[in-house]
C-alpha positions as CSV (number, residue, x, y, z in Angstrom):
1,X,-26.3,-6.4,-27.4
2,X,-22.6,-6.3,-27.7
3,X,-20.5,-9.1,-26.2
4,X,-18.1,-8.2,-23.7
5,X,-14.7,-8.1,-24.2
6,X,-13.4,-11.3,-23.5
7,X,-10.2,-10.1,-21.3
8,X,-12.7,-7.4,-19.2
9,X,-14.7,-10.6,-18.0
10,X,-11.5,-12.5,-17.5
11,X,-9.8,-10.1,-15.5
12,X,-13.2,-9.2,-14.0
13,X,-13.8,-12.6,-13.0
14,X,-10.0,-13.3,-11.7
15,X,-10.7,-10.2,-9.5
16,X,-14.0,-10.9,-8.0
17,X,-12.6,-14.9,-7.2
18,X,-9.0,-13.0,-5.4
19,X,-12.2,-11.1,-3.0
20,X,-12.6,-14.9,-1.9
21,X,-9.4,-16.1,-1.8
22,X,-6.6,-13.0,-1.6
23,X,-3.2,-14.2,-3.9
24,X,-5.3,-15.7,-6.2
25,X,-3.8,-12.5,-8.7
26,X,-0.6,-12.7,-8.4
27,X,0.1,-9.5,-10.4
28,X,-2.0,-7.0,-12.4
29,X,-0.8,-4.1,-14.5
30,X,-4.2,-3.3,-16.6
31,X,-7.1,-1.2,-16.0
32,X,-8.1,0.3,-13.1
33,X,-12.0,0.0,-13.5
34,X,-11.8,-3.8,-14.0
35,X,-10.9,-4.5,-10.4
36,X,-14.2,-4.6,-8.7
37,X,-13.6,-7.0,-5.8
38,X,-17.2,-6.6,-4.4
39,X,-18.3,-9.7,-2.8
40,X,-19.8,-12.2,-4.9
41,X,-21.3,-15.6,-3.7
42,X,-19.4,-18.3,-5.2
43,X,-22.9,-19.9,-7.4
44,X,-23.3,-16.8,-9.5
45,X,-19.1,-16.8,-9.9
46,X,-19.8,-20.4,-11.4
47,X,-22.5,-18.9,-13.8
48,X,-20.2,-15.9,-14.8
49,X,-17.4,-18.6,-15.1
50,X,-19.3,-20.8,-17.5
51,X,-20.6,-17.9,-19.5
52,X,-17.2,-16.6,-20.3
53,X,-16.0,-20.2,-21.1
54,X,-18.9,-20.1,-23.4
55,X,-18.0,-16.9,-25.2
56,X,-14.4,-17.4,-25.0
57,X,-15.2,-20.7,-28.0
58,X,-15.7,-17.3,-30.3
59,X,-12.0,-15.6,-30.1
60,X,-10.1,-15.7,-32.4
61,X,-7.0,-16.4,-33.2
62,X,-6.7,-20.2,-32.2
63,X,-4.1,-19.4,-29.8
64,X,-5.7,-16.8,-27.5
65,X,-8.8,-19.0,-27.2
66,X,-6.9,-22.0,-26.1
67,X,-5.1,-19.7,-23.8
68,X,-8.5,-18.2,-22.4
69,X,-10.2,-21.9,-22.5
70,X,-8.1,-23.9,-20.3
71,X,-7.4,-20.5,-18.0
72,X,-11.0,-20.4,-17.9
73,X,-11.4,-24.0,-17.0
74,X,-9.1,-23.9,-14.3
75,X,-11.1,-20.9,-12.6
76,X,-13.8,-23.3,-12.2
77,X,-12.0,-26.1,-10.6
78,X,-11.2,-23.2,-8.1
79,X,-14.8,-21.7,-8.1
80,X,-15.9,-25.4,-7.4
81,X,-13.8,-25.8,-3.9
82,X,-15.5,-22.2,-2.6
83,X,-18.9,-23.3,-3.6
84,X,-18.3,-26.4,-1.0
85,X,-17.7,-29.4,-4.3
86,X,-14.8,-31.4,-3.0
87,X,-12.3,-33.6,-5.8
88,X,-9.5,-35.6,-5.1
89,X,-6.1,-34.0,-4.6
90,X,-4.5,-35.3,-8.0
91,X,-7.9,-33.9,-9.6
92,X,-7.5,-30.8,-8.3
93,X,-3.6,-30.8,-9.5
94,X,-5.1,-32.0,-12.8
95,X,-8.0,-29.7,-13.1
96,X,-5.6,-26.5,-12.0
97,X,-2.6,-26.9,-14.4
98,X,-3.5,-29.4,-17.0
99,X,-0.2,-31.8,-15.7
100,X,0.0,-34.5,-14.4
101,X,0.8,-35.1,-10.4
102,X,3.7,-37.6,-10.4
103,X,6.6,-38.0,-7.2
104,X,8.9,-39.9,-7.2
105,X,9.3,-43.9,-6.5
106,X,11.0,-45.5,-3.6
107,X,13.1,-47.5,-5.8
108,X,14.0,-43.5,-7.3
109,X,14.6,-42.5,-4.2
110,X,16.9,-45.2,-2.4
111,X,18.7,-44.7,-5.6
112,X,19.4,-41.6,-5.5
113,X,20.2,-41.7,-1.8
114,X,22.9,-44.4,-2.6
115,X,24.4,-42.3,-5.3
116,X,24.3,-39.3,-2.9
117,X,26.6,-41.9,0.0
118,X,29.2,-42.6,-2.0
119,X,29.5,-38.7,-3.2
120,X,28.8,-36.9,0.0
121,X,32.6,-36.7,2.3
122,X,32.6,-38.2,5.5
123,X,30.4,-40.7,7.5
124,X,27.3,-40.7,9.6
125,X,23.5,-39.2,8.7
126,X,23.4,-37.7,5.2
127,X,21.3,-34.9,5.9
128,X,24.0,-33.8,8.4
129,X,27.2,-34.1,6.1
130,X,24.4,-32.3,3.7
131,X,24.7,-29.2,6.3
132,X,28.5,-29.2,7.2
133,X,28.6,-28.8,3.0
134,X,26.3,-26.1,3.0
135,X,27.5,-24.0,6.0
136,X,30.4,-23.2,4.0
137,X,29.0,-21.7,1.0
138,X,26.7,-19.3,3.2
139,X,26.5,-16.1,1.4
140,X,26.3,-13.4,4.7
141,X,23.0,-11.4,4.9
142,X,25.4,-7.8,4.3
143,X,26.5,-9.4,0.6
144,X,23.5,-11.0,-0.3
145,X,22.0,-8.1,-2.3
146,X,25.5,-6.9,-3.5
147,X,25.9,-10.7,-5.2
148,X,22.6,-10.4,-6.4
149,X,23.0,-7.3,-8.5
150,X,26.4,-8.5,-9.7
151,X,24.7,-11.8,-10.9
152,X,21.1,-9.9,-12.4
153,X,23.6,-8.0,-13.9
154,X,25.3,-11.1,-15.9
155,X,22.0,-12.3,-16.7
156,X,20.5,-9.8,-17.8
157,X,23.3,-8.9,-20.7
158,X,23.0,-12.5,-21.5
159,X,19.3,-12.6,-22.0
160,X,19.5,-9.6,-23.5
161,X,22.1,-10.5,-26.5
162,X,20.5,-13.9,-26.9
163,X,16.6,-14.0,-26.3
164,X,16.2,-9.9,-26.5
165,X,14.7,-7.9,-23.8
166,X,11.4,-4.9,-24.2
167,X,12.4,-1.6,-23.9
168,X,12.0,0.1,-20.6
169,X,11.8,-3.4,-18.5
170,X,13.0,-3.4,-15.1
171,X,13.0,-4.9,-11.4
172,X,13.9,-3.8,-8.1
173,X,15.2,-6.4,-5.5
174,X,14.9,-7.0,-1.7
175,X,15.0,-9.2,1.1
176,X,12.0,-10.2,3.2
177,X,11.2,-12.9,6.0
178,X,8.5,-15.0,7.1
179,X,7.7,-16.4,3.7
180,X,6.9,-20.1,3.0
181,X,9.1,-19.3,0.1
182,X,12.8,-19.3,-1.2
183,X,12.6,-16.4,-3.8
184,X,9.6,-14.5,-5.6
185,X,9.0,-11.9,-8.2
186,X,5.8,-9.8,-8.1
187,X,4.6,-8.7,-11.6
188,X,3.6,-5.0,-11.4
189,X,3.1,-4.3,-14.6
190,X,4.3,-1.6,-17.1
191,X,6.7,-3.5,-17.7
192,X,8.5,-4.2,-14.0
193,X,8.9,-6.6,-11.5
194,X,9.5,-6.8,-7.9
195,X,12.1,-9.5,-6.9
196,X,12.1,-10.7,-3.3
197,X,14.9,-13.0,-1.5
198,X,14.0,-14.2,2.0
199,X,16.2,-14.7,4.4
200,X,14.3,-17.0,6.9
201,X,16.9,-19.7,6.1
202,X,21.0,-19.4,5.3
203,X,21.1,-17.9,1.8
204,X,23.8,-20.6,0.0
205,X,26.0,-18.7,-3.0
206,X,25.4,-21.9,-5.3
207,X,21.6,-21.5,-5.0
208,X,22.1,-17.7,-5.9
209,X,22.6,-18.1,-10.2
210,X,19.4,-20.0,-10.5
211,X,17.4,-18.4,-8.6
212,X,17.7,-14.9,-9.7
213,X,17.7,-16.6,-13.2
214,X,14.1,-18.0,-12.1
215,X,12.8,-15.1,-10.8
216,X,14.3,-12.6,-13.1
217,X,16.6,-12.9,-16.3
218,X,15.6,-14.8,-18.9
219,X,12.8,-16.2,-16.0
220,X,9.6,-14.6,-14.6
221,X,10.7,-10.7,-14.9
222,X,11.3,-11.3,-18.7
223,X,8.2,-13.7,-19.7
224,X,6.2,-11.3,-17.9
225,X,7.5,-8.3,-19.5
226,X,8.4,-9.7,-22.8
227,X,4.5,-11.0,-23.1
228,X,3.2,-7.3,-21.5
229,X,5.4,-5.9,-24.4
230,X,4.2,-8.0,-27.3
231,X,0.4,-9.5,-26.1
232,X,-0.6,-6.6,-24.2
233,X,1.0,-3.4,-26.3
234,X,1.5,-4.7,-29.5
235,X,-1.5,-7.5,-29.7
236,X,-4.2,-6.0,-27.5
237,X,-4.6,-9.1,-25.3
238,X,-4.9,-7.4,-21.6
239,X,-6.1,-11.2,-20.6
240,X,-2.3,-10.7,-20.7
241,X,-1.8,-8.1,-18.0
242,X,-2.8,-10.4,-15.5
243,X,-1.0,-13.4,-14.1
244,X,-3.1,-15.6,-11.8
245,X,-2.0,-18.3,-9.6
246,X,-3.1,-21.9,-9.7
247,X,-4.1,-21.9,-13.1
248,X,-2.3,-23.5,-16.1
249,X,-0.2,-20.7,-17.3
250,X,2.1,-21.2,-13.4
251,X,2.9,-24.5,-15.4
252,X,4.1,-22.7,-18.3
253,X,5.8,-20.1,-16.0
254,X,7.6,-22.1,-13.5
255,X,8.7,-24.3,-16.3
256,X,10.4,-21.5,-17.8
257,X,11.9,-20.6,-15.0
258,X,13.0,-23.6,-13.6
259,X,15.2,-24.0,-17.1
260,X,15.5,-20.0,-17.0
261,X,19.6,-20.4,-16.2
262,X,20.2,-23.0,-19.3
263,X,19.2,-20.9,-21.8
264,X,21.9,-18.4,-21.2
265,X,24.5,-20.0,-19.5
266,X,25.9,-24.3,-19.4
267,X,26.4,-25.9,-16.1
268,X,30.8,-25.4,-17.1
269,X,30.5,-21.3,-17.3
270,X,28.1,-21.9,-13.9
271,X,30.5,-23.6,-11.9
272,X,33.1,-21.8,-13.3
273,X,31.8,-18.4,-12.3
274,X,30.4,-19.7,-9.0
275,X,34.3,-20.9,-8.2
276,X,36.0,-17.8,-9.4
277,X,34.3,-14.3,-9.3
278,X,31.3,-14.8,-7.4
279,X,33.6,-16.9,-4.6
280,X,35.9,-14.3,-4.4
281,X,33.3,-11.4,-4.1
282,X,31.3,-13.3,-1.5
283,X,35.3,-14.4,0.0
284,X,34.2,-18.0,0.2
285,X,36.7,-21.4,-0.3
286,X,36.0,-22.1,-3.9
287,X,37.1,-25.6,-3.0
288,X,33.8,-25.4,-0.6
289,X,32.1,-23.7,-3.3
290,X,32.7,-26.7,-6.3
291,X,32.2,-29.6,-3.7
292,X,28.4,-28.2,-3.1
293,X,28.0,-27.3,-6.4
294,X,28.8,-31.0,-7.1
295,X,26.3,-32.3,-4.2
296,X,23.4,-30.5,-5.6
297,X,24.1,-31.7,-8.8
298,X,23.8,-35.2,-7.2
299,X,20.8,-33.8,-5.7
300,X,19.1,-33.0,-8.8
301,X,17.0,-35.8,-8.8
302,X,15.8,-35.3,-5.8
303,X,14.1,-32.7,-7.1
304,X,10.4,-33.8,-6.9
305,X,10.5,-34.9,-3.4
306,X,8.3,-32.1,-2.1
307,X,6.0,-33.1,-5.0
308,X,6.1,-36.8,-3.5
309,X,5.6,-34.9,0.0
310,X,2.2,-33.3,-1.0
311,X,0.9,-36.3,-1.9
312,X,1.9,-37.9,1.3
313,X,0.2,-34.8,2.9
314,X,-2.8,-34.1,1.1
315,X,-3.7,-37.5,-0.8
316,X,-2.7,-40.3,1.7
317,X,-3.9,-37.5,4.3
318,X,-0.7,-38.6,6.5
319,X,0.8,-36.8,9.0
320,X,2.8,-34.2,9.0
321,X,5.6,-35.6,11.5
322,X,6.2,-38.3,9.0
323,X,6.1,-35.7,6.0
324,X,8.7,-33.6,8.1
325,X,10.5,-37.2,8.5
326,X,10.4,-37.5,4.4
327,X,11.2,-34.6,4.3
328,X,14.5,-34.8,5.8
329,X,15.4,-38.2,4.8
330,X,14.9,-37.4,1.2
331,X,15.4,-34.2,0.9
332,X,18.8,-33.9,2.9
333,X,17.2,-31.7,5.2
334,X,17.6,-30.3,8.8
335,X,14.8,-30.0,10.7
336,X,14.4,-26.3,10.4
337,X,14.6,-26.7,6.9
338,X,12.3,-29.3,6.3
339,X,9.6,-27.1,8.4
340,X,10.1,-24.3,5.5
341,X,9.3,-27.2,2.8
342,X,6.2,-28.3,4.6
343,X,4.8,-24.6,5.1
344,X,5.1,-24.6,1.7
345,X,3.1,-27.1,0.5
346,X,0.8,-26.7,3.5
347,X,0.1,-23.4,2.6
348,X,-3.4,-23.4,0.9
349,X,-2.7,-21.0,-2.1
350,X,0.4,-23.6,-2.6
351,X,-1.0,-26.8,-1.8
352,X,-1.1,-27.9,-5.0
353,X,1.4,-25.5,-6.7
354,X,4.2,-27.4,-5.8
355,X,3.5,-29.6,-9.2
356,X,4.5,-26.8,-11.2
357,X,8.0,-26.8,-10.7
358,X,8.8,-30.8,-11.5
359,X,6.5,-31.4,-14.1
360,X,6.7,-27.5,-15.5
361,X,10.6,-28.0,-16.1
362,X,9.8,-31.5,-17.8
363,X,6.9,-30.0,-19.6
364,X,9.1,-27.1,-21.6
365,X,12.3,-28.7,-21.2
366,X,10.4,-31.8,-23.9
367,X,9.4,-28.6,-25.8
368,X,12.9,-26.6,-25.3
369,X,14.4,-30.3,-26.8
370,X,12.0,-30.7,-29.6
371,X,12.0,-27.2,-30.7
372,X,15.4,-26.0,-31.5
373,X,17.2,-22.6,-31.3
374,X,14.4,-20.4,-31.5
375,X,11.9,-22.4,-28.6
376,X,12.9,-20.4,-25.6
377,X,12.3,-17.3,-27.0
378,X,8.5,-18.6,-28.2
379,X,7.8,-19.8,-24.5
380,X,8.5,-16.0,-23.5
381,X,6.3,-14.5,-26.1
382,X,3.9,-16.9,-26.7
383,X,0.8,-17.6,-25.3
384,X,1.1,-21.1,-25.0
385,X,-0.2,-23.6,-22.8
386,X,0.6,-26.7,-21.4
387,X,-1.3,-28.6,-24.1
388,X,0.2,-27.0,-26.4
389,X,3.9,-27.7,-25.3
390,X,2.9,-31.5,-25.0
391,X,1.5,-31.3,-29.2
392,X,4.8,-29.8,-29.9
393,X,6.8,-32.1,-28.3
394,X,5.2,-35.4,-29.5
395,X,4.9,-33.9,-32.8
396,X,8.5,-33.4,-33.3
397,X,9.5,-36.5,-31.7
């Protein structure tokens, strides 16, 4: 009997899990006959599961098995919750993306909030001096997508000269609403992207740099396309054509991305261009401009409050008026915004996804520090996991 390919039962598998619980795929550019989503009851998905974890021991080379392995494993943990097995919440953040769930202290946070006082103008409740700051770097709906192309366009020559780009990559960008999300890029394979901005809340002009870097240039759009272009085409490995929420690989991912604008451009030539060109072509105060810019440097290590939030939520099962309350304390947020950040990690394909983004960015940025010039650019081609980056890391230290 032959054995299966490996990537046909993978994708086979991710497909027939997404008929129980739609987003599960987040993007898929590979064959059409492998996406059966004909109901399957969740006991014989755990049987399929464990017989591909079982074949996958055989591939070879080392590094597309571990790849396959801990994806594999991660499945399960989801296959588990829709046959009715129940784990703790940091298990199921464990179990999902092989990192571990960590917020932040209250000595971390009253620190930051002290540090955030004395830099913030004015008097009265922080998260209100927060929004005076940020009205004024509002980027009007008409210019959003105008900025954006100017700003993809940066990016993407940056990226291009200094990490390298496939042939025949591209995106298209829009704006959407009624998202529990800030930004998002859809993986649609053959090499493209979708990029989407939503515009439930103020778009702000010194959010705009990073999050097009995240979602597109040197972020998401390129791993995806970079690893399409070199797995996929040039390897074989359509495991690769795939990309699968809350399994390790969003580690990886968002850990790229959340380090995406670093790699091709210092916090000076940021501010720097947010102050001068981009101000101008959005007709904003670049005095406004630099003093936000500043605050949400400040604000940087506030960064794993929503992370701190889900656990509130989901572990310590408390409510969700005091989350919203956290929420805005720590988080600087009005009350409108601090709803967004709770739909967010309410949401039940994001209810643990929201570890990604703290302990992803630690996770490569150990590896980017470890591994000198040439580490960004194996963290888009590479398949490697979050195992992986950790072995790296300690080895080198």
């Amino acid at each position: 009997m032959t054995t299966p390919d490996p990537a046909e039962a993978y994708v086979r598998l991710a497909h027939a899990i997404d008929a129980h619980e739609e987003g599960f795929i987040d993007g898929y550019g590979g064959p059409a006959d492998w996406t059966d989503r004909t109901a399957v009851a969740p006991t014989e998905l755990r049987e399929h599961a464990r017989r591909l974890l079982d074949d996958v021991q055989a591939v070879q080379p080392p590094e597309r098995r571990a790849f396959l392995d801990v994806q594999v494993r991660a499945m399960l943990v989801t296959i588990d919750r829709l046959c009715g097995d129940t784990r703790t919440y940091r298990d199921e953040v464990r179990g999902l993306f092989d990192v571990e769930p960590v917020g932040l202290t209250q000595d971390e946070l009253d620190a930051a909030l002290d540090t955030l006082e004395a830099a913030l103008p004015g008097t009265g409740p922080l998260p209100a001096r927060m929004e005076e700051m940020r009205s004024r770097v509002v980027v009007p709906r008409e210019r959003i997508l105008e900025l954006a192309q100017t700003i993809l366009a940066e990016l993407r020559e940056r990226t291009r000269t200094r990490l390298g780009l496939p042939d025949g990559e591209d995106f298209s960008i829009g704006l959407v609403t009624d998202r529990p999300w800030s930004g998002y890029n859809w993986p649609l394979g053959n090499l493209r992207s979708r990029i989407d901005i939503n515009t439930d809340l103020p778009v702000l002009l010194t959010n705009l740099p990073d999050l097009l870097a995240h979602e597109g240039y040197p972020g998401h759009h390129t791993e995806h396309a970079s690893k399409e272009a070199r797995l996929v085409r040039e390897l074989g490995w359509r495991e690769h054509s795939l990309q699968l929420l809350n399994t390790p690989e969003c580690a990886v991912s968002e850990g790229i991305a959340m380090n995406a604008l670093r790699a091709v451009m210092d916090a000076d030539e940021e501010l720097d261009w947010l102050t001068g060109d981009l101000a101008a072509q959005a007709s904003l105060d670049p005095d406004d401009v630099r003093a936000y810019a500043h605050a949400a440097r400040v604000m940087d290590r506030l960064r794993a409050v929503n992370a701190s939030a889900a656990l509130m939520l989901h572990e310590q099962q408390r409510p969700e008026a005091e989350v919203l309350t956290f929420l805005e304390t720590y988080n600087l947020l009005t009350p409108e915004r601090a709803r967004q950040s709770l739909r967010f990690i309410s949401n039940p394909t994001f209810r643990a996804y929201t570890f990604t983004y703290a302990a992803g960015r630690e996770l490569v940025g150990d590896f980017l520090a470890a591994g000198g010039s040439g580490a960004f650019g194996r963290l888009l081609r590479e398949p490697l996991t979050p195992a992986r980056l950790r072995a790296e890391a300690a080895h080198a230290g």
